[in-house]
C-alpha positions in Angstrom: 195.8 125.6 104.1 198.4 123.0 105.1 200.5 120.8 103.3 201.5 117.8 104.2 204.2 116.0 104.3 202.9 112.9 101.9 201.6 115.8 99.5 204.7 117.5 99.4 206.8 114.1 98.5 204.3 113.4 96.2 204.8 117.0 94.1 208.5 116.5 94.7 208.5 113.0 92.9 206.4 114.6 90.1 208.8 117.6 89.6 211.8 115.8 89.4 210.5 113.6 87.0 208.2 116.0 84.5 209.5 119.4 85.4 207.1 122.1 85.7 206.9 122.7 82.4 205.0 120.2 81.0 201.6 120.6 82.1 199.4 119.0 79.3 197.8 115.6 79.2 200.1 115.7 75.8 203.3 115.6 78.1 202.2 113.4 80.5 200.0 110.5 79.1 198.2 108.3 81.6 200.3 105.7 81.0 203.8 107.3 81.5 201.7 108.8 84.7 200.7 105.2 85.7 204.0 104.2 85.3 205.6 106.2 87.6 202.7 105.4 90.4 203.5 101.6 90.3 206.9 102.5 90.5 206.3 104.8 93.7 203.6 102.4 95.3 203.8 99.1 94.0 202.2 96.9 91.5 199.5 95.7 94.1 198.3 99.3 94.3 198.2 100.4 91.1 197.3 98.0 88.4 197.4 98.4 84.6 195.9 94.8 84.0 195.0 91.0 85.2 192.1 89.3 87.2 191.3 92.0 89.4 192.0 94.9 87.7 189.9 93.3 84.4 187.5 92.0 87.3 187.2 96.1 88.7 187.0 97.8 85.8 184.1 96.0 84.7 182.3 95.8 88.5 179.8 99.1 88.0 176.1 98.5 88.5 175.5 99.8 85.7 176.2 98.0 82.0 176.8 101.6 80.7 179.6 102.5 83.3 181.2 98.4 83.2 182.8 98.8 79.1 185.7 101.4 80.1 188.8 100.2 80.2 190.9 102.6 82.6 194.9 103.3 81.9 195.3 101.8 85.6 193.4 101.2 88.8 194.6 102.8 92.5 194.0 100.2 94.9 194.4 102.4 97.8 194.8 101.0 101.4 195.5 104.0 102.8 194.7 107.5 102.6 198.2 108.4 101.4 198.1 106.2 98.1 195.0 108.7 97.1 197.3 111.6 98.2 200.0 110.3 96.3 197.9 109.2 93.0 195.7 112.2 93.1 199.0 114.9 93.3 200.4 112.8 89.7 196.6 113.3 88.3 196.2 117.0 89.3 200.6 117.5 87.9 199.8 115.6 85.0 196.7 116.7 83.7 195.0 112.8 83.7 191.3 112.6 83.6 190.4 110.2 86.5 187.0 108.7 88.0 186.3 107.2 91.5 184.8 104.2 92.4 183.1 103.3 95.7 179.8 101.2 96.0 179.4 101.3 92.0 176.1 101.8 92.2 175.3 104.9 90.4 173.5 105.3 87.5 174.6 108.3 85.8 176.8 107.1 82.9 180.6 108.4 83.4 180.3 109.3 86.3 182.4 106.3 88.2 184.3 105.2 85.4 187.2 106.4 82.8 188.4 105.2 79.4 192.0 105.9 79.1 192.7 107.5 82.2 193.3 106.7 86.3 190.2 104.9 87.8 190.0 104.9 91.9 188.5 101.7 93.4 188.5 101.2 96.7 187.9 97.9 97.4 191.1 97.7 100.1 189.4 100.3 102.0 186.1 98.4 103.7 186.3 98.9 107.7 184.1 99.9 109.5 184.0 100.6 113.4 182.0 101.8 116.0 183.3 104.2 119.2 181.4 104.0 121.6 182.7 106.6 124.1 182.0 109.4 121.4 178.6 107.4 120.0 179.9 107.5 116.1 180.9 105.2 113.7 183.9 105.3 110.8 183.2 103.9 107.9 186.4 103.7 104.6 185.1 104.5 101.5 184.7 101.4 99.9 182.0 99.7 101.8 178.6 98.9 101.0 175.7 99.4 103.5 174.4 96.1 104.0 178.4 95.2 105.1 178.4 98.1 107.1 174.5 97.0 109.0 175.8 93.8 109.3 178.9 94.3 110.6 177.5 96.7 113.6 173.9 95.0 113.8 175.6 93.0 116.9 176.1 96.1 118.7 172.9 97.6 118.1 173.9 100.7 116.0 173.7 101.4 112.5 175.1 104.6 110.0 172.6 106.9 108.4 172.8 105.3 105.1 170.8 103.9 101.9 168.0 101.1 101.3 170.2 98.8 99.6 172.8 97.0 100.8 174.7 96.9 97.6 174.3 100.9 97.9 178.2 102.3 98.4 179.3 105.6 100.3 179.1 107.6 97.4 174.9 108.5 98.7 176.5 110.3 101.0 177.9 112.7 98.9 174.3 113.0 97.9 172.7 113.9 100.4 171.5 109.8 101.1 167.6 108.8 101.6 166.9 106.3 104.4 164.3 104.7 106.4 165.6 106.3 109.9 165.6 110.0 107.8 162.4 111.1 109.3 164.1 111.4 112.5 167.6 111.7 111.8 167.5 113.5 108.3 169.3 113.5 104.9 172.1 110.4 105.4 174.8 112.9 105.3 173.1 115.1 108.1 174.8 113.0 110.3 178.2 113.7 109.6 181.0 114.6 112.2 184.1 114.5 110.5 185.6 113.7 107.1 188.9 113.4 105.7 189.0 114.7 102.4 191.9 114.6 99.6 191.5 117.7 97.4 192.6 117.7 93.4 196.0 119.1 94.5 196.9 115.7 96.7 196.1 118.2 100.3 194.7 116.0 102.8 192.4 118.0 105.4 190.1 116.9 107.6 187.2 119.1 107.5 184.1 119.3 111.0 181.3 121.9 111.1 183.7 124.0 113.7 187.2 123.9 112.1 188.7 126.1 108.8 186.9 123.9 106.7 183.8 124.0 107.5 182.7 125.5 104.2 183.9 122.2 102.7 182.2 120.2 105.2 178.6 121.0 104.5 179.2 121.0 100.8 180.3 117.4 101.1 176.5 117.0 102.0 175.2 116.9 98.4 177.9 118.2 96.4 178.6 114.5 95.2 181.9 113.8 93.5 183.2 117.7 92.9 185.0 118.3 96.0 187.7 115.8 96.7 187.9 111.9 97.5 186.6 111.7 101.2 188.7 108.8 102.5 187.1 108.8 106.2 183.7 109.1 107.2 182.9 109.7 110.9 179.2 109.7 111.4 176.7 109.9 114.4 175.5 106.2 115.4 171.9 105.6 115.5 170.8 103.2 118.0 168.9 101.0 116.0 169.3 97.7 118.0 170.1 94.2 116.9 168.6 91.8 115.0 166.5 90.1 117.8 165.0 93.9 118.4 162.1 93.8 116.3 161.9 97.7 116.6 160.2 98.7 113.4 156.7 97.1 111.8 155.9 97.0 108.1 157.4 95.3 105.0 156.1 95.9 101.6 153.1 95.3 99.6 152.6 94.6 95.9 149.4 96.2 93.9 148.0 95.6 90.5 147.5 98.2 88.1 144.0 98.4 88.2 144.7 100.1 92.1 147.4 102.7 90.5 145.0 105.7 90.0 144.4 104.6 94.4 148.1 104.4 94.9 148.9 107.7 93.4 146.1 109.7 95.4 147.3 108.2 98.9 150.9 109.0 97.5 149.9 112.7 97.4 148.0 112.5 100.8 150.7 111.1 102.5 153.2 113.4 101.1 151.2 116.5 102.0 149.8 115.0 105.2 152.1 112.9 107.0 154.5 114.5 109.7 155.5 111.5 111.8 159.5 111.4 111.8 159.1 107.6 112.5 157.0 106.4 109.4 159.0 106.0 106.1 157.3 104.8 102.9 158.7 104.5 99.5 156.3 104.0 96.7 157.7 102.8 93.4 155.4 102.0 90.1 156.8 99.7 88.0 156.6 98.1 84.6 158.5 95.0 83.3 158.6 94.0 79.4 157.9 90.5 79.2 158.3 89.6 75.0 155.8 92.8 73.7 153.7 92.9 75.8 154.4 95.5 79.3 153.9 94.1 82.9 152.9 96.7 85.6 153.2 95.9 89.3 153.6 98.5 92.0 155.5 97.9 95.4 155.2 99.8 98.9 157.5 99.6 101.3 156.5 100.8 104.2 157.5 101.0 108.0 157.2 102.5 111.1 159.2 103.0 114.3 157.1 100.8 116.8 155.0 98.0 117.2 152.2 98.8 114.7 151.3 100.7 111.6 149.2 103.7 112.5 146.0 103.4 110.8 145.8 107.4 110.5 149.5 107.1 108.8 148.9 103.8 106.7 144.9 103.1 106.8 144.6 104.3 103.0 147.2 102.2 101.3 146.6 99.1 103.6 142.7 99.2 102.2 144.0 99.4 98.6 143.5 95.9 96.8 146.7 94.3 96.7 148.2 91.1 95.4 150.5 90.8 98.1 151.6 91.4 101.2 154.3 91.3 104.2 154.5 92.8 106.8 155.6 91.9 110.1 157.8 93.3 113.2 161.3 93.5 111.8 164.8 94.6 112.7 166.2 97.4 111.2 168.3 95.4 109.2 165.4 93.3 107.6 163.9 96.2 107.1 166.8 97.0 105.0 167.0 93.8 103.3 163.2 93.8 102.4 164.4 95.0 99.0 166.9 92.8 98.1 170.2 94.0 97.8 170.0 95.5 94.8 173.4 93.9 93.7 172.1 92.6 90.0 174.2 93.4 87.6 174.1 92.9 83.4 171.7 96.1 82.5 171.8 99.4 81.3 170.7 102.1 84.1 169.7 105.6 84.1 167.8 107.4 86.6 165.9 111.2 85.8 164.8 113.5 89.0 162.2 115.5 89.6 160.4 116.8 92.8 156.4 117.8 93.6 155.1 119.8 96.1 151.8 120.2 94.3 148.4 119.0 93.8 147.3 115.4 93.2 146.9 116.3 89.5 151.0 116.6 89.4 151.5 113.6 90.6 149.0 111.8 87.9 150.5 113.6 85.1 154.0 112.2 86.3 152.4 108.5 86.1 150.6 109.2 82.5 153.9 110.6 80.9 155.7 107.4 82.9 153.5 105.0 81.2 153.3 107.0 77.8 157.4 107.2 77.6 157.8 103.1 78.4 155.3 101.8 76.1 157.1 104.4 73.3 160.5 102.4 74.1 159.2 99.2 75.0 161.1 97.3 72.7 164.8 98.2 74.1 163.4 98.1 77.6 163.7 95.6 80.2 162.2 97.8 82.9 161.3 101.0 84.1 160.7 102.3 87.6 158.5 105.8 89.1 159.1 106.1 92.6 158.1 108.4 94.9 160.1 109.6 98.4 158.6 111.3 100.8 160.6 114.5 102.3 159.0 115.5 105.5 159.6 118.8 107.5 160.9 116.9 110.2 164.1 115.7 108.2 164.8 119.1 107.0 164.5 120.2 110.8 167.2 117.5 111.5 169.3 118.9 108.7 168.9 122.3 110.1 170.1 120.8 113.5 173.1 120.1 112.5 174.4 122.9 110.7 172.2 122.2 107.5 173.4 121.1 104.2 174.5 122.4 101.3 170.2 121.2 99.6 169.1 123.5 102.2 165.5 122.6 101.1 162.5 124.7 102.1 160.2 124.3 105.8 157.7 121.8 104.1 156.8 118.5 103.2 157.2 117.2 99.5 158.4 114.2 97.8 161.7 113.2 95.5 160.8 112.0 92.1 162.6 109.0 90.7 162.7 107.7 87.2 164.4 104.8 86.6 164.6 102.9 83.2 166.5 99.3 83.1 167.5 98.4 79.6 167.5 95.1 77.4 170.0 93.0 79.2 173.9 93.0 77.6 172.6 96.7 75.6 175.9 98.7 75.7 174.9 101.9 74.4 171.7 103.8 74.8 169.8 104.9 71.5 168.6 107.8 70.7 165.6 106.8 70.5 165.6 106.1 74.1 167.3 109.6 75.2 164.6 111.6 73.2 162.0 109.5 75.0 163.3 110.3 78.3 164.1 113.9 77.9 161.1 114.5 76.3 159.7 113.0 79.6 161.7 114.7 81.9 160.4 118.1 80.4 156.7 116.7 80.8 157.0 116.3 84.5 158.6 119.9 85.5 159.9 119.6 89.8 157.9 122.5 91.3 160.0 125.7 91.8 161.8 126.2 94.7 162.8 122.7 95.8 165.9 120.6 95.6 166.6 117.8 93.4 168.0 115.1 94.3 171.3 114.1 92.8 171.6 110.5 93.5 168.7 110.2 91.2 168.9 112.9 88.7 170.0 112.2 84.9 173.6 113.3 83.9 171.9 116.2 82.2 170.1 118.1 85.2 171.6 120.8 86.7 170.4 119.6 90.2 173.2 122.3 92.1 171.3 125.4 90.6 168.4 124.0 92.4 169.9 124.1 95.8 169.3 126.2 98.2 172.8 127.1 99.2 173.8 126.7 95.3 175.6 130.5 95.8 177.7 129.2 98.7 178.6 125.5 96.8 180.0 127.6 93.7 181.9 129.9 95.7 183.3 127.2 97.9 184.1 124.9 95.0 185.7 128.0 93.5 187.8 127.9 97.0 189.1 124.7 96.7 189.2 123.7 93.2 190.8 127.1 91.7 191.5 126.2 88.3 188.3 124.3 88.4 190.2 120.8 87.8 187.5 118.1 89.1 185.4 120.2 86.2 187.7 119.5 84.1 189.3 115.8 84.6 186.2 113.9 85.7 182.6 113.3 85.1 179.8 114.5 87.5 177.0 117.2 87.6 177.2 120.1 86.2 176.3 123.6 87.5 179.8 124.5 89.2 
């Protein structure tokens, strides 16, 4: 591999300083560390405290992640301050987190106490080239900035269904309406640059020497490197004035659940058209004591009308609710919200079915067993359901597959999501019991991938890749003394 010439001043800056001696976090503190980075970069890159370092620190989605107080912040605007920061963390022996979007859910996981927190917030362009059909997208935007900034020329990224969502689904793997067609959001990769533990910079293609990297960047989340570039393929989605896609959502009471669920399964089972996309989430709110179901469909379709052989079931369900219209792609993407509410507590579980329709009412029993167990430090709790069809894994395939690899056949990702009491800063154990007591209630059928955007903090989700072999051994290749393992949060497995 080659070395660059910013890594190479970085580790010269380092071994004048420390020596090579001192290798421990007990001879290089992540202060001293932070120290010498402000020194080397400046005080607006790296920032040990005031309004937007306080204002940072405390920006995750998630009330669990938003408490940590960091040593000091990188500010990067370029990909050499990561090179540069990341060289003094890997010398140093700091522990370190990264922060894109914010918007993850698994505690830790985008956030340090006492150590060096990335947060790109400098680092939001995003451009479109249209001789080569791709886009380039910098770390630290969100998708809804990203659709809006492009929706004028009529092309979108493979991303999420949020718009406060962040670059980090990529790492993923990343679920979207257009992944029928177009598969897993980080199918459509071209290039990446990538900053390793050591401070190397490489850009990595499915051609070149690091190809190997490449494709485990497609759901090996945060245990690779910092990607700092992202060059994707550009779907031609249209602009706002296109209405291109129909549908909306739909909102059902609980009495129409047990309905809901079996046109869940049918659809998951059933369903191979790469232009319909549905994502069915039950829901419960706690309102005082007493629990508040209502269940939302979103649902759309790439044309002028929704299929009554695709859609006929769920649209005869009784509902409370409806809207549904011809939309952009980008108020398809809005039809949710942006998902941008902060304040709460949140943890997600994963599973994944590929069974029979009794699987998928045993999930929603144990789902509405678990909340009403844990009402009382609840204010919400979520089971969705995403359809996988064999038409996104074909698109996966296309491209050089990714590092999920998932199996020829249709079956659905299993979300659970539970929203704590507003301003809760820990979670109980009461509540942890609950949900791994849940988790073990509502097995994912053998054979098929998690999904790690989704998963708790606990799952091994690599082991159940299909490439999960490969991702070890090329994790082994880059991170040799296994230092992301070591330094910062994220799945385990490697």
């Amino acid at each position: 591999m080659r070395f660059n010439s910013v890594y190479l001043f970085a580790t010269g800056i380092l071994n004048a300083t420390f020596g090579h001696t001192q290798t421990t976090n007990s001879s290089a503190s992540a202060l001293r560390t932070c120290t010498l980075l402000q020194s080397s970069l400046g005080p607006e890159i790296v920032q040990l405290s005031g309004a937007e370092y306080l204002a940072s620190a405390s920006n995750s989605w998630s009330l669990f992640n938003a408490g940590n107080k960091p040593t000091c912040i990188i500010f990067p605007e370029e990909t050499s301050h990561v090179q540069v920061a990341m060289a003094s963390i890997f010398r140093d022996k700091i522990h370190y987190a990264v922060q894109a979007g914010g918007h993850t859910a698994m505690t830790g996981w985008n956030t340090v106490q006492d150590g060096i927190l990335f947060f790109f917030s400098h680092m939001k362009n995003v451009s479109y080239d249209a001789t080569k059909d791709t886009i380039t997208l910098q770390p630290g935007i969100h998708w809804g900035e990203a659709l809006t900034a492009l929706e004028p020329l009529g092309v979108a990224p493979l991303g999420g269904r949020l718009g406060d969502v962040g670059t980090g689904l990529l790492l993923g793997g990343g679920l979207s309406y257009l992944s029928g067609e177009y598969g897993f959001s980080s199918d459509a990769y071209v290039e990446l640059d990538v900053v390793l533990v050591t401070g190397q910079l490489v850009t990595a293609n499915a051609t070149n020497e690091f190809s190997d990297l490449f494709r485990a960047l497609k759901g090996g989340a945060n245990r690779f490197g910092i990607v700092t570039r992202y060059e994707v393929q550009a779907i031609h989605t249209g602009t706002n004035d296109d209405k291109n896609w129909f549908g909306g959502l739909i909102l059902y009471p609980n009495s129409s659940a047990e309905a809901l669920i079996n046109a869940t399964h049918r659809y998951v089972t059933t369903v191979n058209d790469p232009r319909a996309s549905i994502l069915m989430a039950f829901s419960s709110t706690i309102n005082g004591t007493d629990i508040v179901p209502s269940h939302i469909l979103t649902l759309f379709f790439r044309g002028s009308a929704l299929p009554p052989a695709i859609f006929g079931e769920f649209l005869s369900i009784p509902s409370t609710f409806q809207q549904l219209s011809a939309v952009s792609y980008l108020e398809a993407n809005n039809i949710l919200g942006d998902g941008s509410d902060r304040g709460f507590g949140q943890l997600f579980g994963a599973s994944v079915f590929n069974g029979t329709v009794d699987q998928y009412m045993n999930a929603f029993r144990a789902w509405s067993e678990y909340t009403a167990s844990i009402k009382d430090s609840l204010f919400g709790t979520v089971l969705a359901f995403t359809p996988i069809q064999k038409s996104q894994i074909l698109a996966g395939r296309a491209r050089g597959s990714n590092i999920m690899d998932p199996p020829l056949e249709n079956y659905a990702a299993v979300q659970i999501q539970t929203q704590t009491q507003s301003g809760l800063l820990r979670l109980s154990a009461e509540v942890d019991s609950a949900r791994q007591t849940l988790f073990n209630s509502i097995p994912p059928s053998p054979g098929l991938p998690l999904y790690i955007n989704e998963c708790d903090a606990q799952q091994n989700v690599f082991a159940t890749y299909g490439r999960y072999n490969e991702l070890r051994n090329t994790y082994a290749k880059y991170d040799p003394t296994r230092f992301n393992v070591g330094y910062t949060e994220g799945p385990i497995g490697l």
